[in-house]
VOMIKE-568050 format. One record per atom (N, C-alpha, C, O): residue number from 1; residue in one letter; atom name; x, y, z. Coordinates in pm, 1 decimal, decimal comma, m for minus. Last residue first. Example, Ala and Ser with C-alpha at 12.3 -4.5 7.8 and 13.67 -1.06 7.14 Angstrom:
% residues 2
(2; S; N; (1285,0; m225,0; 708,0))
(2; S; CA; (1367,0; m106,0; 714,0))
(2; S; C; (1290,0; 3,0; 787,0))
(2; S; O; (1340,9; 113,8; 803,9))
(1; A; N; (1319,0; m569,0; 780,0))
(1; A; CA; (1230,0; m450,0; 780,0))
(1; A; C; (1320,0; m330,0; 780,0))
(1; A; O; (1423,6; m331,9; 846,5))
% end
This chain:
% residues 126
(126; X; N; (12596,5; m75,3; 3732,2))
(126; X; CA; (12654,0; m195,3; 3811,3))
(126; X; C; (12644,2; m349,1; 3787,8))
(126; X; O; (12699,3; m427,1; 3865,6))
(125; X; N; (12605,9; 18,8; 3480,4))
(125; X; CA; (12746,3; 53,5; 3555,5))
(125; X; C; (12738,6; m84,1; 3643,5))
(125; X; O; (12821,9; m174,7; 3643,2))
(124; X; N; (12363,8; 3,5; 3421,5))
(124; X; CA; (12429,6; m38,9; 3348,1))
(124; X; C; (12571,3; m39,3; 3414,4))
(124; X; O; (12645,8; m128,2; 3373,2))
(123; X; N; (12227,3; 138,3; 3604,7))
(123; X; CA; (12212,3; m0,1; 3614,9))
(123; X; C; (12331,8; m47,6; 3555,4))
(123; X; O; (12403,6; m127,8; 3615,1))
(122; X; N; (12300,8; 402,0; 3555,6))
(122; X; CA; (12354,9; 331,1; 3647,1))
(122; X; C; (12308,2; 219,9; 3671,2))
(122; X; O; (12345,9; 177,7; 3780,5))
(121; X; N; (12168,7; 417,7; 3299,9))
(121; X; CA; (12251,2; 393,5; 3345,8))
(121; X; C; (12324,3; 302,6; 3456,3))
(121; X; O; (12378,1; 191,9; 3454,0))
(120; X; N; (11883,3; 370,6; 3420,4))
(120; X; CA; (11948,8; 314,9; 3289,5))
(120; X; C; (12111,8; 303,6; 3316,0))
(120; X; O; (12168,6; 198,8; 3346,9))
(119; X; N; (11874,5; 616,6; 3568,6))
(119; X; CA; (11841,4; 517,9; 3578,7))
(119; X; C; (11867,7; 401,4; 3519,5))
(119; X; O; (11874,7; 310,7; 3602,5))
(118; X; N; (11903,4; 821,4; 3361,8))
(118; X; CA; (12030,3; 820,4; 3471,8))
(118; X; C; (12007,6; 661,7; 3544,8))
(118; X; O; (12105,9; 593,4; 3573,6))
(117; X; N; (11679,7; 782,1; 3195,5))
(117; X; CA; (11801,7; 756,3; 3164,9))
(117; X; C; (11925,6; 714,2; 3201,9))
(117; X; O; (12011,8; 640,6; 3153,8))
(116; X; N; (11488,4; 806,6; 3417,2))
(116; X; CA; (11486,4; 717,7; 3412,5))
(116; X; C; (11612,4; 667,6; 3300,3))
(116; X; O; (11649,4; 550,2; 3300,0))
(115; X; N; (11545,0; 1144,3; 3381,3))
(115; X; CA; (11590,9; 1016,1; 3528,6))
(115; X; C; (11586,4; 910,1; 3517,1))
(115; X; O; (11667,2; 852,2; 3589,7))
(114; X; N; (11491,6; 1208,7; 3119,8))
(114; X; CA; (11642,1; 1205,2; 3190,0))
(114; X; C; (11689,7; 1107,9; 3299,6))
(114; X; O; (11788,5; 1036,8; 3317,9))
(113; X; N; (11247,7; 1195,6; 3179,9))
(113; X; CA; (11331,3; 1125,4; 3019,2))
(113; X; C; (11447,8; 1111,6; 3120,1))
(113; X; O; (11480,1; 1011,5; 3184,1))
(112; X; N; (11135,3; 1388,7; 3290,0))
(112; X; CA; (11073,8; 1232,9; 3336,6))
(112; X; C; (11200,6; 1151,2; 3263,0))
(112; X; O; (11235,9; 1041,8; 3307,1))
(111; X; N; (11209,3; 1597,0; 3217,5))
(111; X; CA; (11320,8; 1565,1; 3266,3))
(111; X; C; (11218,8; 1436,7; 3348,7))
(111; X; O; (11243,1; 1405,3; 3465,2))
(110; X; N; (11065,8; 1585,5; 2919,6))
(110; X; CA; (11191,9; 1529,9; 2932,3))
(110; X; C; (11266,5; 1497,7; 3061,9))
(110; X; O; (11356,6; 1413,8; 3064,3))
(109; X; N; (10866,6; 1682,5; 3076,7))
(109; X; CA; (10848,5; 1523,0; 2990,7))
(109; X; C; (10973,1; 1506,0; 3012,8))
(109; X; O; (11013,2; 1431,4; 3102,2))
(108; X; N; (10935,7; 1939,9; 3108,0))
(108; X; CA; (10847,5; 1860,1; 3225,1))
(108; X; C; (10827,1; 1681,2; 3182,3))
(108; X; O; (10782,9; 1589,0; 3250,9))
(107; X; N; (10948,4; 2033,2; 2868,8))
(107; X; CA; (11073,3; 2018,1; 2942,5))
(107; X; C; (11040,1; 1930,6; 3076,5))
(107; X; O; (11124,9; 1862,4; 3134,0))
(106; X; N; (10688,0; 2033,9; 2767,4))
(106; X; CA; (10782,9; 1949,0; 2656,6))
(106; X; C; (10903,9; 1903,3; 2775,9))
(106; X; O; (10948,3; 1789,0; 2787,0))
(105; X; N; (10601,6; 2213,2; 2902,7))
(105; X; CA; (10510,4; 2124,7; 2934,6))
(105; X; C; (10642,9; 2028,9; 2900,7))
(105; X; O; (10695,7; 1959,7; 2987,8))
(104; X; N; (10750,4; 2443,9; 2780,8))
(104; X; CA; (10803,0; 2430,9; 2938,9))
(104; X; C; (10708,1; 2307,2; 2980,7))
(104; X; O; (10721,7; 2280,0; 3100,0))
(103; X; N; (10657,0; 2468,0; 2514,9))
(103; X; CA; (10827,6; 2402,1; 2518,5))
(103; X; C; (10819,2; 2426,6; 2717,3))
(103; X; O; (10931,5; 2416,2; 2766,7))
(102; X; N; (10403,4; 2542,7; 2568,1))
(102; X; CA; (10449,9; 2414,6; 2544,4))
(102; X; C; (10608,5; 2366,4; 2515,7))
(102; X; O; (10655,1; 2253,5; 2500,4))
(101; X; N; (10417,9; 2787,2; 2632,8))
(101; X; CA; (10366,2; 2722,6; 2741,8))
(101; X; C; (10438,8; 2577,4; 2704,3))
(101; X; O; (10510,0; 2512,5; 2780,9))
(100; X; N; (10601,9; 2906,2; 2370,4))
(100; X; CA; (10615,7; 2901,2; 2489,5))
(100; X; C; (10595,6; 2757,4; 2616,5))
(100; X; O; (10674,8; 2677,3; 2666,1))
(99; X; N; (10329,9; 2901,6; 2239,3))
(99; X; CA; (10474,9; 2798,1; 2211,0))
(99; X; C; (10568,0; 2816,0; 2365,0))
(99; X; O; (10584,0; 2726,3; 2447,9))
(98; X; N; (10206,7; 3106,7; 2389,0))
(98; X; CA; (10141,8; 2929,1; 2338,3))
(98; X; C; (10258,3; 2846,9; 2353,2))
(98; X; O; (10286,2; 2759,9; 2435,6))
(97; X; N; (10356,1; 3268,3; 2258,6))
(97; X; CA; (10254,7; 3254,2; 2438,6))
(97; X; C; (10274,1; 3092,9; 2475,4))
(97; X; O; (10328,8; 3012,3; 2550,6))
(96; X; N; (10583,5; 3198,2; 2056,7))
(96; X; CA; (10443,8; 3297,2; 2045,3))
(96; X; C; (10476,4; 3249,5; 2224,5))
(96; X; O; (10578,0; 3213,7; 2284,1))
(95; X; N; (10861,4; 3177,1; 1899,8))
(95; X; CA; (10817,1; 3127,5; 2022,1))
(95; X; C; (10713,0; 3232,5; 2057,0))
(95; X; O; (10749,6; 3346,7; 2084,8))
(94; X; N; (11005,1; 3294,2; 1613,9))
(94; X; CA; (11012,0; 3322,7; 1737,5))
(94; X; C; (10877,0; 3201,7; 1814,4))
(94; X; O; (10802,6; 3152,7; 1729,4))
(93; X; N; (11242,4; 3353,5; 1385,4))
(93; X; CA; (11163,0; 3277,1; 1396,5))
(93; X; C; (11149,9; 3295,7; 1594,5))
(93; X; O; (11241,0; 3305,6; 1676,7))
(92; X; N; (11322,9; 3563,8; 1088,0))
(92; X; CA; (11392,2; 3531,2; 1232,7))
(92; X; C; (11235,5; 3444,1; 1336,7))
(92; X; O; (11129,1; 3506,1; 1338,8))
(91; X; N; (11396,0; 3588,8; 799,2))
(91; X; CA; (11293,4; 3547,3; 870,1))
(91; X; C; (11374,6; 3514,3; 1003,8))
(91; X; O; (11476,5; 3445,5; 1009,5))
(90; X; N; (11482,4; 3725,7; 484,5))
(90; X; CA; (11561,5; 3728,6; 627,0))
(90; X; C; (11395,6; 3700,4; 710,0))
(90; X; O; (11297,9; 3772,1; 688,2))
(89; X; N; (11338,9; 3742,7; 268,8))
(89; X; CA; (11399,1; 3638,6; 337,8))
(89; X; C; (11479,8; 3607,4; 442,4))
(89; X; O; (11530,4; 3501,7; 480,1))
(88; X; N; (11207,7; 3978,2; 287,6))
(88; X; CA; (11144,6; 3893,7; 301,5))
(88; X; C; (11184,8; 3727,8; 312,4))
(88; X; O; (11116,4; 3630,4; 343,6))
(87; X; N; (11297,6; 4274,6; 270,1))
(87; X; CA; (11362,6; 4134,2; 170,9))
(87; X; C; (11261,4; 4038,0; 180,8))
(87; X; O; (11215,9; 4004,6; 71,4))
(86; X; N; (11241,2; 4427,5; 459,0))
(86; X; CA; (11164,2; 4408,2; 347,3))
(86; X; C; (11177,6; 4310,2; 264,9))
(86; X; O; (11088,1; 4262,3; 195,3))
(85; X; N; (11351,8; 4254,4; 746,8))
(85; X; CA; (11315,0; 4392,3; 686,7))
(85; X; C; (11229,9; 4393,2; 504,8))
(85; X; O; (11141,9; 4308,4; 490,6))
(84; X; N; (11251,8; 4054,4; 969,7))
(84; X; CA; (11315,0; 4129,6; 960,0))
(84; X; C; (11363,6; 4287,5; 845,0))
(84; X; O; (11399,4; 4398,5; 884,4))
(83; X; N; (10952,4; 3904,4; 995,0))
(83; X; CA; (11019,4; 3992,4; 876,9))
(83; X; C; (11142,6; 4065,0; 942,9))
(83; X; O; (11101,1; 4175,4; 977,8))
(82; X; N; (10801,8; 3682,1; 1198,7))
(82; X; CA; (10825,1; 3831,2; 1194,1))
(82; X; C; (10942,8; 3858,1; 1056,9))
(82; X; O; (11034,1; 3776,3; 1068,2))
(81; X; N; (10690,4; 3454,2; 1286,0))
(81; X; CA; (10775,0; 3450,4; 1149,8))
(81; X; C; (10805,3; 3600,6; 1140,2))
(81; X; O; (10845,4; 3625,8; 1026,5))
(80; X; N; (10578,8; 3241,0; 1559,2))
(80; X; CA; (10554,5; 3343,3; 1456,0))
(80; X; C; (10684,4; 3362,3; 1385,8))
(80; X; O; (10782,1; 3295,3; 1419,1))
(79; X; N; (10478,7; 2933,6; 1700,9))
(79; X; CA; (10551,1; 3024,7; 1665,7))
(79; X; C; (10536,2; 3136,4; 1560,8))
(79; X; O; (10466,4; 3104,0; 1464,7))
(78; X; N; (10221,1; 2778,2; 1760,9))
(78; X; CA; (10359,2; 2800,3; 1870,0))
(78; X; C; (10468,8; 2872,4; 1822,4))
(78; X; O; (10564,5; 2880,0; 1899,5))
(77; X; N; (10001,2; 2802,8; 1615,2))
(77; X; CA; (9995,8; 2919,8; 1684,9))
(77; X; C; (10094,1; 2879,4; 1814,4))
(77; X; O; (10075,6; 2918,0; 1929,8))
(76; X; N; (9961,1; 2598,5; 1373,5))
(76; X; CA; (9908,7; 2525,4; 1538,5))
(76; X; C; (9963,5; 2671,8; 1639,3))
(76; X; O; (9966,0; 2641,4; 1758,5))
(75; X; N; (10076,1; 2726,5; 1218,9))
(75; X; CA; (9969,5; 2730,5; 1214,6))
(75; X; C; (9886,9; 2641,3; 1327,0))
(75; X; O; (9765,4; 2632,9; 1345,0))
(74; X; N; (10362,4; 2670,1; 1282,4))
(74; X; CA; (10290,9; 2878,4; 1295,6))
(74; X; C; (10180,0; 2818,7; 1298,2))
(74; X; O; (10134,8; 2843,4; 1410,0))
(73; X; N; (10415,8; 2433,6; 1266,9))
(73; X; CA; (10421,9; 2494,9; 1406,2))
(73; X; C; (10359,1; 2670,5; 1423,7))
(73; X; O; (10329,8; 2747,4; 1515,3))
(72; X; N; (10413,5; 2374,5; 1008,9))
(72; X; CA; (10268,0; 2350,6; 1103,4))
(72; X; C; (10312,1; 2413,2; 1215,0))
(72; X; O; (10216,6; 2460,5; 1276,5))
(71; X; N; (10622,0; 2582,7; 902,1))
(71; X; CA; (10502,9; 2631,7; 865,6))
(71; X; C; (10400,0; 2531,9; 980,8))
(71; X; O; (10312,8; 2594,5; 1041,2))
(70; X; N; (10832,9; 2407,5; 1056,3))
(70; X; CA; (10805,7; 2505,0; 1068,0))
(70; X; C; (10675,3; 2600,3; 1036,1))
(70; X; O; (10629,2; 2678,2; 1119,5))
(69; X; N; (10784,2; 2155,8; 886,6))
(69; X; CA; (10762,0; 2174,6; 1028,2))
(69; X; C; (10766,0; 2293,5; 1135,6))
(69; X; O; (10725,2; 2291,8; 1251,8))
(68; X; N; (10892,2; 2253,8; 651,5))
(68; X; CA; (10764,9; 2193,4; 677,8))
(68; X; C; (10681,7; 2186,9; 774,7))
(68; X; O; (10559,5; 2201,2; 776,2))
(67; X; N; (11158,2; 2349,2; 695,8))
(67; X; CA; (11038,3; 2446,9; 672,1))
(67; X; C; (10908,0; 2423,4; 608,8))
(67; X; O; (10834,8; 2500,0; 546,2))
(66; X; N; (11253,3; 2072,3; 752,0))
(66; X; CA; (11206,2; 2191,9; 847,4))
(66; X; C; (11185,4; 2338,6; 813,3))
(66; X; O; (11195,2; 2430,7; 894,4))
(65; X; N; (11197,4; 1951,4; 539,6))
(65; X; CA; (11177,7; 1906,6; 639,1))
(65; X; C; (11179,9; 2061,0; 753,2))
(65; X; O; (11087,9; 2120,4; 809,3))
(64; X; N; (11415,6; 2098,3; 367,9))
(64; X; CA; (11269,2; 2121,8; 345,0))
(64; X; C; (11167,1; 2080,6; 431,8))
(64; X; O; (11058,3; 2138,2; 428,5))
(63; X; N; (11670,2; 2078,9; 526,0))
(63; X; CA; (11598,2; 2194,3; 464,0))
(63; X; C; (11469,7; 2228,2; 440,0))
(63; X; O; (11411,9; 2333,3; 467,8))
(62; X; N; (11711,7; 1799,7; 707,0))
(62; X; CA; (11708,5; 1866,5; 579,2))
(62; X; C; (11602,3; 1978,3; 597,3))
(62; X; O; (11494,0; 1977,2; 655,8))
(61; X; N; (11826,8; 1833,0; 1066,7))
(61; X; CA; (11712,8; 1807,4; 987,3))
(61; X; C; (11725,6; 1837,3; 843,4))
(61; X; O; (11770,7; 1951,8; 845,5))
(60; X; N; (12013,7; 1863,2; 1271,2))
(60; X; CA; (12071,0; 1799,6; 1127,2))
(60; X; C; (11945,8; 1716,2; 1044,8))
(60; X; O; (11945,5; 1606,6; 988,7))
(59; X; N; (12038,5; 2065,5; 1422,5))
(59; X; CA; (11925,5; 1978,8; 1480,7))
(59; X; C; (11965,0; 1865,2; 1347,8))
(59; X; O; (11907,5; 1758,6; 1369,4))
(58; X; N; (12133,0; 2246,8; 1314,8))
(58; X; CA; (12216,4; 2239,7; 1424,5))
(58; X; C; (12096,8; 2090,5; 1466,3))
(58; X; O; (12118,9; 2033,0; 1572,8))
(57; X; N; (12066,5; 2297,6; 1047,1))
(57; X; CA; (12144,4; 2280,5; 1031,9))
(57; X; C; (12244,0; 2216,6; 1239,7))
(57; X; O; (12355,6; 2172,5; 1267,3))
(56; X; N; (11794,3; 2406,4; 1117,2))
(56; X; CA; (11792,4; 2273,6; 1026,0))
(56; X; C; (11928,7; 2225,7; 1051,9))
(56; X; O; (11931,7; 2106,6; 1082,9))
(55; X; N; (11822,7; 2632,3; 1284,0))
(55; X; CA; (11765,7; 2478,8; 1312,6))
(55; X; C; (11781,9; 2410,6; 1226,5))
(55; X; O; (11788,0; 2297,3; 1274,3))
(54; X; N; (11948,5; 2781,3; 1047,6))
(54; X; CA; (12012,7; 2715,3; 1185,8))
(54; X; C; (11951,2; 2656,0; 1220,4))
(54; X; O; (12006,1; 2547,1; 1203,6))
(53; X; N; (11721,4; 2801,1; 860,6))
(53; X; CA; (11883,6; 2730,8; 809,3))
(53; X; C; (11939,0; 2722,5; 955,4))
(53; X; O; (11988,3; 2610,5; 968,8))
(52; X; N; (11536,4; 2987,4; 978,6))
(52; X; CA; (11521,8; 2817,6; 955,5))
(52; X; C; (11614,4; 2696,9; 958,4))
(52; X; O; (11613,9; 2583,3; 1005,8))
(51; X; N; (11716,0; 3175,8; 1264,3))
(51; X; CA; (11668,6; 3128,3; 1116,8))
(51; X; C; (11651,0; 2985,9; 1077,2))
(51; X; O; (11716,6; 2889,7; 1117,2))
(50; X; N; (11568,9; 3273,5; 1587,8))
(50; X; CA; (11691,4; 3225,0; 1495,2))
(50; X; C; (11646,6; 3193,7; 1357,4))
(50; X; O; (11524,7; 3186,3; 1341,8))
(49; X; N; (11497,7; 3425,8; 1801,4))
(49; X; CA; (11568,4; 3475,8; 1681,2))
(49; X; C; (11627,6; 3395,3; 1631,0))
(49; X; O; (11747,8; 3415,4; 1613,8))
(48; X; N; (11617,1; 3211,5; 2097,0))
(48; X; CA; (11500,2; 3285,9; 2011,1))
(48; X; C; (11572,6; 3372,2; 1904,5))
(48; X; O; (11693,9; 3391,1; 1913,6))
(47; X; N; (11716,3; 2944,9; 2142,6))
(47; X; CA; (11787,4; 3032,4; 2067,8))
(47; X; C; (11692,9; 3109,4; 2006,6))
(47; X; O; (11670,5; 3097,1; 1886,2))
(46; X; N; (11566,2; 2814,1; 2341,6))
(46; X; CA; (11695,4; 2805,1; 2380,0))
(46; X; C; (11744,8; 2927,5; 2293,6))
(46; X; O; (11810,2; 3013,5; 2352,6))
(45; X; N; (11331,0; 2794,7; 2208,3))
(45; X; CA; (11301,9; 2791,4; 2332,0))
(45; X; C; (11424,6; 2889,8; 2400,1))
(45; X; O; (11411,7; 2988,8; 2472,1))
(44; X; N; (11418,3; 2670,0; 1949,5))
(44; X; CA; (11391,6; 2808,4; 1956,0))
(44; X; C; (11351,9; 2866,4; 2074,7))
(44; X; O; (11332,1; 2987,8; 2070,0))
(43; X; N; (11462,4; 2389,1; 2047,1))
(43; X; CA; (11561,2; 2509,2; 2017,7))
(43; X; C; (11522,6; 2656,8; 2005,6))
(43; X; O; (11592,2; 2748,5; 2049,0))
(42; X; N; (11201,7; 2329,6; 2131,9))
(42; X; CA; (11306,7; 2349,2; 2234,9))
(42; X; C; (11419,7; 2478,3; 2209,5))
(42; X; O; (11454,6; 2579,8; 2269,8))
(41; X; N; (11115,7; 2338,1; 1850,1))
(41; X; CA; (11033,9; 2420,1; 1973,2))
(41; X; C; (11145,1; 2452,6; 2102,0))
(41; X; O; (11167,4; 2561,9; 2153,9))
(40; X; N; (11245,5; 2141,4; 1786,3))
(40; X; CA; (11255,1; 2292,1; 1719,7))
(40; X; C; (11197,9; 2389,0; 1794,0))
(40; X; O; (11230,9; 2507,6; 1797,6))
(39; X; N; (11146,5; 1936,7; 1907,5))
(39; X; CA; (11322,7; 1977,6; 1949,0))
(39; X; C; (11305,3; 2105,4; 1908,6))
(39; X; O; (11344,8; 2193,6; 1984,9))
(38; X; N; (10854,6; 1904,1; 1894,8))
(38; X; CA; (10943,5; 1923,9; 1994,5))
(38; X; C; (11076,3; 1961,3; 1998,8))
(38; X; O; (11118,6; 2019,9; 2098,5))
(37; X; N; (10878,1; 1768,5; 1634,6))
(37; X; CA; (10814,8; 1943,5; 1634,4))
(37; X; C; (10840,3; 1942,7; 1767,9))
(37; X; O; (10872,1; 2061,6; 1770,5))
(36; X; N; (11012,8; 1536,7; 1662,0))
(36; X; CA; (11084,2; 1641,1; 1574,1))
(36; X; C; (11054,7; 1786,5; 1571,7))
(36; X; O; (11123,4; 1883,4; 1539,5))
(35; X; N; (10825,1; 1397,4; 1816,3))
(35; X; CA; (10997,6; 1442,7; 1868,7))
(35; X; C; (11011,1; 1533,7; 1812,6))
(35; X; O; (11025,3; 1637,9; 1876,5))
(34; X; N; (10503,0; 1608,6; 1781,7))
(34; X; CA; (10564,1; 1451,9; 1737,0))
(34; X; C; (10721,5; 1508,3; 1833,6))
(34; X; O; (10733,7; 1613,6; 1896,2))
(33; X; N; (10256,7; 1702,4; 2001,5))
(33; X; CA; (10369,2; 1700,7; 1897,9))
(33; X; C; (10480,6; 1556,0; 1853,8))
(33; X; O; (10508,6; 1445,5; 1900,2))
(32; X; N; (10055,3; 1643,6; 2221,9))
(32; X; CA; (9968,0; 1693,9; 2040,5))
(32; X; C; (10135,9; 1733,4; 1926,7))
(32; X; O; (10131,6; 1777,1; 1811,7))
(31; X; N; (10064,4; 1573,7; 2457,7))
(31; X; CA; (10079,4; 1745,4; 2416,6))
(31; X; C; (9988,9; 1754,7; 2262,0))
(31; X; O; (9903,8; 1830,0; 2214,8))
(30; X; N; (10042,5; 1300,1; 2462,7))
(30; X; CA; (9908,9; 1365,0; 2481,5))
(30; X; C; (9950,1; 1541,8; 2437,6))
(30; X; O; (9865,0; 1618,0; 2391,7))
(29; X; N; (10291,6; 1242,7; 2310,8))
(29; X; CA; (10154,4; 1238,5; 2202,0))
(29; X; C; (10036,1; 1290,7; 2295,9))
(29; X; O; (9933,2; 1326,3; 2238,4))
(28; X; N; (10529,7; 1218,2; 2439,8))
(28; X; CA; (10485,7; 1374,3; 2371,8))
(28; X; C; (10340,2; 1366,7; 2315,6))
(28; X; O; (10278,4; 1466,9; 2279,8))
(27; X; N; (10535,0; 985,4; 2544,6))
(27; X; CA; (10564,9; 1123,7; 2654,4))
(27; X; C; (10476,9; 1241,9; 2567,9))
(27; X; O; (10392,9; 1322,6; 2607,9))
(26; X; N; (10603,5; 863,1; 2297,9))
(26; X; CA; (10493,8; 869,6; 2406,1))
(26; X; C; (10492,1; 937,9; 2449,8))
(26; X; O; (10416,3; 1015,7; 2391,7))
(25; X; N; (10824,4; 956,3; 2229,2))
(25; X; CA; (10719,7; 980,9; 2158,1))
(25; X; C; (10618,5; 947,7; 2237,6))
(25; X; O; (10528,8; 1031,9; 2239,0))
(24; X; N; (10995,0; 868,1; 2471,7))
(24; X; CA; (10961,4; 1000,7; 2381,4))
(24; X; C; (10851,8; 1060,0; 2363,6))
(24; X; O; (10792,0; 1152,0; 2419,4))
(23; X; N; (10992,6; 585,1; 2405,1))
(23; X; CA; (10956,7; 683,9; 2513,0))
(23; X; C; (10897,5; 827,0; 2557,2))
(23; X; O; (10809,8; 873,0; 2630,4))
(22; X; N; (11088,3; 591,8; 2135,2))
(22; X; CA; (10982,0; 508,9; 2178,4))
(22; X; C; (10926,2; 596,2; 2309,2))
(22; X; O; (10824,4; 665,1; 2303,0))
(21; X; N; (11398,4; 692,1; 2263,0))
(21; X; CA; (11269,7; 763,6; 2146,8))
(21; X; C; (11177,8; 712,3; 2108,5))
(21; X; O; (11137,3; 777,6; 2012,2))
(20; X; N; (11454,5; 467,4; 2422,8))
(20; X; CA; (11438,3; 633,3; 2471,8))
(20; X; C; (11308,4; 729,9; 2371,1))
(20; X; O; (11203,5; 791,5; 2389,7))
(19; X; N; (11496,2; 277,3; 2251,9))
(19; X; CA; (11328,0; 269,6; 2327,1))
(19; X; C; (11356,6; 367,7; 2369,7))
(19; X; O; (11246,1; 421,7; 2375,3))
(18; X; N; (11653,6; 388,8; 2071,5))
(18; X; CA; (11523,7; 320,7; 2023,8))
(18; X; C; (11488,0; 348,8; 2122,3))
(18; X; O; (11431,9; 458,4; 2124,0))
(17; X; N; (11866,7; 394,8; 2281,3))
(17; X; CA; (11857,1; 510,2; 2205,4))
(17; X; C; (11677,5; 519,6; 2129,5))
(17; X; O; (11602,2; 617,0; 2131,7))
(16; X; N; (11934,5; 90,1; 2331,7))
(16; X; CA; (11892,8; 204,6; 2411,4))
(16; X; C; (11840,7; 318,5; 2344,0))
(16; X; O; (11721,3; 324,9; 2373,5))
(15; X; N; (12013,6; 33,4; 2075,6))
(15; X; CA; (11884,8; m53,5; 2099,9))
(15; X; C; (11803,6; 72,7; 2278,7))
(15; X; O; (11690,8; 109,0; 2312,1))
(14; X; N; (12282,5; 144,2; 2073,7))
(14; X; CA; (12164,8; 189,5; 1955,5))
(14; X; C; (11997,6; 155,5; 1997,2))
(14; X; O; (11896,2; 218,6; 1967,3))
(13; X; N; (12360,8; 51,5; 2311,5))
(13; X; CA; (12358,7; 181,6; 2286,5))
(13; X; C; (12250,8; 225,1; 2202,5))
(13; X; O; (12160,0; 304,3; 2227,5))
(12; X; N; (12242,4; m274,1; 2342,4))
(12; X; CA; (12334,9; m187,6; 2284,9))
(12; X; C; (12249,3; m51,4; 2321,5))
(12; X; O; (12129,9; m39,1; 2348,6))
(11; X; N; (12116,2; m415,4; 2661,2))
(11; X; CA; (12124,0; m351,9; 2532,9))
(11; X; C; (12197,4; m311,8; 2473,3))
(11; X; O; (12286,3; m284,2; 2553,9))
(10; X; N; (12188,9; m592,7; 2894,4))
(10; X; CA; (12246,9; m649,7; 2768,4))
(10; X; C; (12203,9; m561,0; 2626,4))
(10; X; O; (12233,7; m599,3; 2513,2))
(9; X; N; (12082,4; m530,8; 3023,9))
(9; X; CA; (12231,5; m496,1; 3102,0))
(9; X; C; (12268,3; m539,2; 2969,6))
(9; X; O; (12384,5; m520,3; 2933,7))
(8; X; N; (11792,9; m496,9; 3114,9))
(8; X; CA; (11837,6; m388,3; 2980,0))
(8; X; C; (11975,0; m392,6; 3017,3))
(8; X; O; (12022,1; m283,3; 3048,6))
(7; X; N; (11518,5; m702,4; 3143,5))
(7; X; CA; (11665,1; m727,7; 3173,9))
(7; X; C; (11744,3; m600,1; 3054,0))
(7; X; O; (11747,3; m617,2; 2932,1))
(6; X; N; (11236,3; m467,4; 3222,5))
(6; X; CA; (11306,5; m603,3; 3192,1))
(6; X; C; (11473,3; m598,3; 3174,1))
(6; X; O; (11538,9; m495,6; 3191,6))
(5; X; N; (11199,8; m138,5; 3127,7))
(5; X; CA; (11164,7; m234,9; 3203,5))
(5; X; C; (11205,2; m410,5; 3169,3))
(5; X; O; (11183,0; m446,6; 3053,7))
(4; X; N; (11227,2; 80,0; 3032,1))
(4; X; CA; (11376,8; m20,0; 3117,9))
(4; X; C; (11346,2; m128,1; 3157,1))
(4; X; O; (11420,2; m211,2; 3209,7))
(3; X; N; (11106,3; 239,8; 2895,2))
(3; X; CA; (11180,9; 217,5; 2831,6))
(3; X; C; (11291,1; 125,7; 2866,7))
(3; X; O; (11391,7; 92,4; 2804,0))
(2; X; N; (10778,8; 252,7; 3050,5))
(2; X; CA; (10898,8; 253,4; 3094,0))
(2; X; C; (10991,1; 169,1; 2993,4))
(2; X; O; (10974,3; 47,2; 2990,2))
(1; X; N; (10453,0; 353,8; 3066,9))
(1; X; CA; (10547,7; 290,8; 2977,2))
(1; X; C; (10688,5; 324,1; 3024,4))
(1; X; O; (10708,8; 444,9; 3036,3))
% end
């Protein structure tokens, strides 16, 4: 599946953006994640230790949305929830083995994503 294929000198931006994330989501459905349980994976890839409220807030997911997607990502065993101290709401969110393997499968998709972007492009230039 190629997001370019046929005359693309006449897409909009927005209509680009669609079939990228059409693309995407393909790319991602033999791993077993949707886009959205991919980026959080990325980010925490990128920002281990971090709290729910910063992915939600830097990825501009709502709140409950991603401590939806947070709880399936512990229980598909790509991330753990360690306690920072007794409170129990300080949660610092981490990237297990697993999660791991799959935010570096996830990065092997994207940079299929990227070239055929740069590809895109520079059509578009000439």
């Amino acid at each position: 599946m190629n997001p370019f294929q046929g005359n693309t000198s006449s897409l909009s931006t927005l209509e680009t953006l669609l079939r990228l994330q059409g693309f995407f989501h393909h790319r991602l459905q033999p791993l077993g994640v949707s886009p959205i349980q991919a980026s959080m994976v990325l980010y925490l890839d990128r920002h281990p230790q971090c709290q729910v409220m910063e992915i939600s807030s830097a990825l501009c997911i709502p709140n409950l949305s991603t401590v939806k997607t947070v709880q399936l990502l512990q229980r598909n065993g790509w991330i753990r929830k360690p306690q920072v101290n007794a409170n129990r709401k300080i949660v610092k969110l981490q990237l297990t083995e697993k999660g791991t393997a799959l935010a570096q499968r996830i990065k092997e998709n994207i940079e299929v994503t990227d070239k055929l972007f740069a590809l895109a492009n520079s059509r578009k230039a000439a």
